[in-house]
N, C-alpha and C positions, 0 to 999 in steps of 0.2 A: 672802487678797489680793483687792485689786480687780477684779470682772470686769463691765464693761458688756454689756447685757442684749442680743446677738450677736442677736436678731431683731428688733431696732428701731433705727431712727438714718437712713434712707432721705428723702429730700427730696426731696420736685418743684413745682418752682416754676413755674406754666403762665402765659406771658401777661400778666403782674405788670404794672401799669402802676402810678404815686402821681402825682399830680399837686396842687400846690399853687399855689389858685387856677389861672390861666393857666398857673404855669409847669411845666413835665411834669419833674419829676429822676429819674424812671425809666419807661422806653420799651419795654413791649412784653417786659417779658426772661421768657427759658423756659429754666430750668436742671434739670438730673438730678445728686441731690448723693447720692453710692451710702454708701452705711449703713460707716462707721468709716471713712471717708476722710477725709485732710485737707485741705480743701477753701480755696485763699485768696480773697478780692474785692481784686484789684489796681486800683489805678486813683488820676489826680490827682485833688486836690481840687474839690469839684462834681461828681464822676464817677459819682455813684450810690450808693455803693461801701455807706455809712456807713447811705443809706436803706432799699435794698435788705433789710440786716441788721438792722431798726429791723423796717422787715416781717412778715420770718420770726420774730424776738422776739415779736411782737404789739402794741410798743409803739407801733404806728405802725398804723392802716389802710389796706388797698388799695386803689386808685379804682377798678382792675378786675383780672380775671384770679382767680388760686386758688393756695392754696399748701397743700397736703397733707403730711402726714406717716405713711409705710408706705400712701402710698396714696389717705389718708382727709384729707379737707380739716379745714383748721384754720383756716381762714379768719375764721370768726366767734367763734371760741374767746380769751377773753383771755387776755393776759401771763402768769399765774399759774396759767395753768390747763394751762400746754402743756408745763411741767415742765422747760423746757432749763435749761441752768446757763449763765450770764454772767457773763463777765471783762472790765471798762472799764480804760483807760487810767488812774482816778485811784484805783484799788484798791477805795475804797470799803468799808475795814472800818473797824469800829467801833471807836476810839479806846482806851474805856475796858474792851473784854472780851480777856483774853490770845490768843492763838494759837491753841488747844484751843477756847476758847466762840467765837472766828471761824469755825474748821471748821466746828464741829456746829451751827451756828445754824440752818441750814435743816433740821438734823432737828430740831431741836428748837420749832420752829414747828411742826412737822408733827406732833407728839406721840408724838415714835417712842421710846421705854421707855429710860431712862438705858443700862442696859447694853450694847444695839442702840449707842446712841448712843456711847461710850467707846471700846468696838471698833472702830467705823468710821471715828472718828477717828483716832485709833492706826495706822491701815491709812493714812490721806492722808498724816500727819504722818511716817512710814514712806516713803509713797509721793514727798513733795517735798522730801524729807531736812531737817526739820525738828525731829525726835526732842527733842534737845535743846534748843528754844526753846518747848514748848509752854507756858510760863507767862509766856513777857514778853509784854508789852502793843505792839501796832506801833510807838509811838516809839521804842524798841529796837530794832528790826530797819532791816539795809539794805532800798536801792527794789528791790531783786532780792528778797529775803526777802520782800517784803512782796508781791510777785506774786507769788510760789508758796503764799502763803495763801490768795492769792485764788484762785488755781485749786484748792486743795487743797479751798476750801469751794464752788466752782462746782460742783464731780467729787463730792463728797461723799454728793447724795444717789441716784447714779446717773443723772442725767440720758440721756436718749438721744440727744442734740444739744448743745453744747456754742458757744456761740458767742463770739467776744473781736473786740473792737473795738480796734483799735490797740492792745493790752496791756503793748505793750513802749517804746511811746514818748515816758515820762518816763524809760526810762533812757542813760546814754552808750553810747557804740559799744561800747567793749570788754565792757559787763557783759551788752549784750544782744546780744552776740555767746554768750555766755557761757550766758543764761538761753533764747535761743535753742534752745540744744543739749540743759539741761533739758526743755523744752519738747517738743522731739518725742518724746525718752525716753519720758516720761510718755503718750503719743500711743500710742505702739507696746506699749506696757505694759496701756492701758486697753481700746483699741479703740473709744472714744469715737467718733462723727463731730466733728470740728473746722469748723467755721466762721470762718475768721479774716480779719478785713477790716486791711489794711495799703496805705502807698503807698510802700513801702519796697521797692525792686525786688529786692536782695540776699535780703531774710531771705525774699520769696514765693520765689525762686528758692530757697534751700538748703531749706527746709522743707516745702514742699507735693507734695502727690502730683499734683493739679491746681492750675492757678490760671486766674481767671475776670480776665481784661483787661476793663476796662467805662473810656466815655468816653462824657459827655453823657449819661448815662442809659443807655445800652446796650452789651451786651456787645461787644466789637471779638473776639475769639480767646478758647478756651478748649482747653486742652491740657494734658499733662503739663511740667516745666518744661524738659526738654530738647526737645519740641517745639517749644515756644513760641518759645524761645532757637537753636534751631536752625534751624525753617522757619516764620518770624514770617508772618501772612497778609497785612499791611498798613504800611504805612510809618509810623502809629502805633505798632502792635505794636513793630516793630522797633525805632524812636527811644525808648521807654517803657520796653519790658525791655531793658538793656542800650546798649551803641552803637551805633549803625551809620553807614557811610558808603553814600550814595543813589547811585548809576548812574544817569544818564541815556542810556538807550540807542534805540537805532529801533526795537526790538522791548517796550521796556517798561523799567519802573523797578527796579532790581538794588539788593538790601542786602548788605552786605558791615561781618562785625564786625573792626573793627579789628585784631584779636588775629589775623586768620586772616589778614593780609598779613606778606608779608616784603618786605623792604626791603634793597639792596644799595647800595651806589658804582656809580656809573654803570660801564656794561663790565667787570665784578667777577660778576656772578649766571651761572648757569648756563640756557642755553634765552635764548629771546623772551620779550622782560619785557612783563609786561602794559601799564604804562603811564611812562611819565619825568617828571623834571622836578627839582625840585628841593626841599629841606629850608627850611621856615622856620621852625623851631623847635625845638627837641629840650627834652623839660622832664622830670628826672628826679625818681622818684618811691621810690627805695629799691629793688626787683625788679624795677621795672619802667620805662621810658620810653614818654614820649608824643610822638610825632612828626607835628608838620602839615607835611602836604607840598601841593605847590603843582604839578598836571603841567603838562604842556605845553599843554595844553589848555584850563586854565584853572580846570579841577575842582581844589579843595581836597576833600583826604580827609586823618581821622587814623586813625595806625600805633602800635598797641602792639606790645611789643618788650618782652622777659625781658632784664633788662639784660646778663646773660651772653651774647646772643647780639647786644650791640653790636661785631663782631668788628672793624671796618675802621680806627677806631673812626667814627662820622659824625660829621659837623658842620653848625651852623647854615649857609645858602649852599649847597652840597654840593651837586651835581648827583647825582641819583640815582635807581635803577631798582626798580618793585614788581613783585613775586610773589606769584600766589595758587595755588592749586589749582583744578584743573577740580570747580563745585558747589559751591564756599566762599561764590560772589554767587550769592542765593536769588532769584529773579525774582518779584515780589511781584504779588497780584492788582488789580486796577485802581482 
């Protein structure tokens, strides 16, 4: 079976700067990416995110700074020479070789002895539950099918680094929900280090052991995802992973995720309600509702709500009281 080579796969990124021309798309960043971790680059579009990873690939130069692996820089080292394995958004296999000649293609550049190669194969096509497809050619396969070849032939020849670039975003929700779950399987299986850049808040959230929040070129928060999601540093942070609604207070800016408010009919809740006012919208979404509310004060904030626990039942108009928990609004740094 598979096993990634357990004393390699460590990255440190010191001081990275690119700059093209005038304009700087990555600022300064200094990351510690620990050997079989799955590491995400979250962030909107211009965020760095795609450069960054362009980078650490070698297909890109750095204008300063260093990037090492186990230690040892790799900075002036090319693409080819740094041995990771890469997963792109457009798959990028070859049309005309089946399934089996996609795996083994990079041993087989490499000169590594038919039977080496058969075996190894046999082990990805094993490993991404392909067994059965190894002689069709990609036009036969679905867009799911056809990234799990491509990582099967990423993973192939051991790499110690593994990087994928949006990999899942030529397919629809439900399948890379789906391929998603593939996906880490294979993670925990291998031990690979993952490097995955996405701007997909959901899938960095369920899949990552860390993720790397970047805007403008520079890291905003890095965290595990319940961190990040639970004690967000900045009101970027907070607005990007997930929702939140902003506090304005005399002592500072409070995030508060929607899901963590309860919501009553006015003189219906139990205790002193945080704040009143009334319902301007209720929008049902299957398990769940969305509710903007309007206080008295003038602040609009939205209220999710598990639709079972619309008990009164509310309505649009409705005058009405929110509850939160003492530590639900995260008081954000400046």
């Amino acid at each position: 079976m598979f096993e990634a080579n357990s004393d390699k796969g460590s990255l440190q990124v010191r001081d990275v700067s690119k700059f093209f021309g005038t304009f700087c798309a990555v600022n300064g960043v200094d990351l510690e990416i620990q050997r079989g971790e799955f590491l995400t680059l979250l962030g909107p579009s211009g965020s760095g995110k795609t450069t960054l990873l362009m980078m650490i690939a070698g297909f890109l130069d750095i204008t300063s700074g260093d990037i090492a692996l186990d230690g040892t820089s790799i900075s002036g080292v090319p693409a080819e020479k740094r041995n990771f394995g890469m997963v792109f958004q457009g798959y990028a296999l070859f049309p005309h070789m089946t399934v089996r000649d996609n795996i083994g293609y990079a041993l087989s550049v490499r000169k590594r002895p038919e039977a080496e190669i058969r075996e190894k194969v046999d082990e990805m096509l094993d490993l991404v539950q392909l067994v059965d497809f190894a002689d069709r050619k990609p036009g036969q396969l679905s867009g799911g099918q056809q990234q799990r070849v491509a990582l099967a032939r990423a993973l192939c020849f051991e790499p110690p680094v593994l990087l994928l670039d949006e990999p899942l975003g030529a397919l629809d929700k439900k399948l890379r929900v789906e391929v998603q779950d593939q996906l880490k399987d294979i993670h925990k299986r291998v031990g690979t280090t993952f490097i995955y850049v996405t701007h997909d808040q959901e899938e960095a959230l369920s899949m990552s052991d860390r993720i790397v929040i970047m805007r403008d070129g520079a890291i905003e928060q890095v965290g595990t995802p319940y961190e990040l999601y639970e004690k967000p540093a900045n009101e970027f942070a907070a607005g990007f992973l997930g929702k939140s609604n902003f506090l304005q207070r005399a002592d500072g800016v409070y995030a508060l995720r929607p899901e963590k408010i309860d919501i009553r009919a006015s003189g219906t809740g139990e205790g002193e309600p945080r704040l009143s006012g009334t319902i301007q919208s209720i929008t049902y979404f299957g398990s769940m509702q969305r509710i903007m509310f309007l206080t008295n004060g003038g602040e609009e904030l939205e209220v999710d709500i598990d639709s079972w626990r619309n008990r009164d039942p509310l309505e649009e108009g409705q005058s009405a009281d929110l509850y939160w928990d003492k530590g639900a609004a995260v008081k954000l740094e400046g």
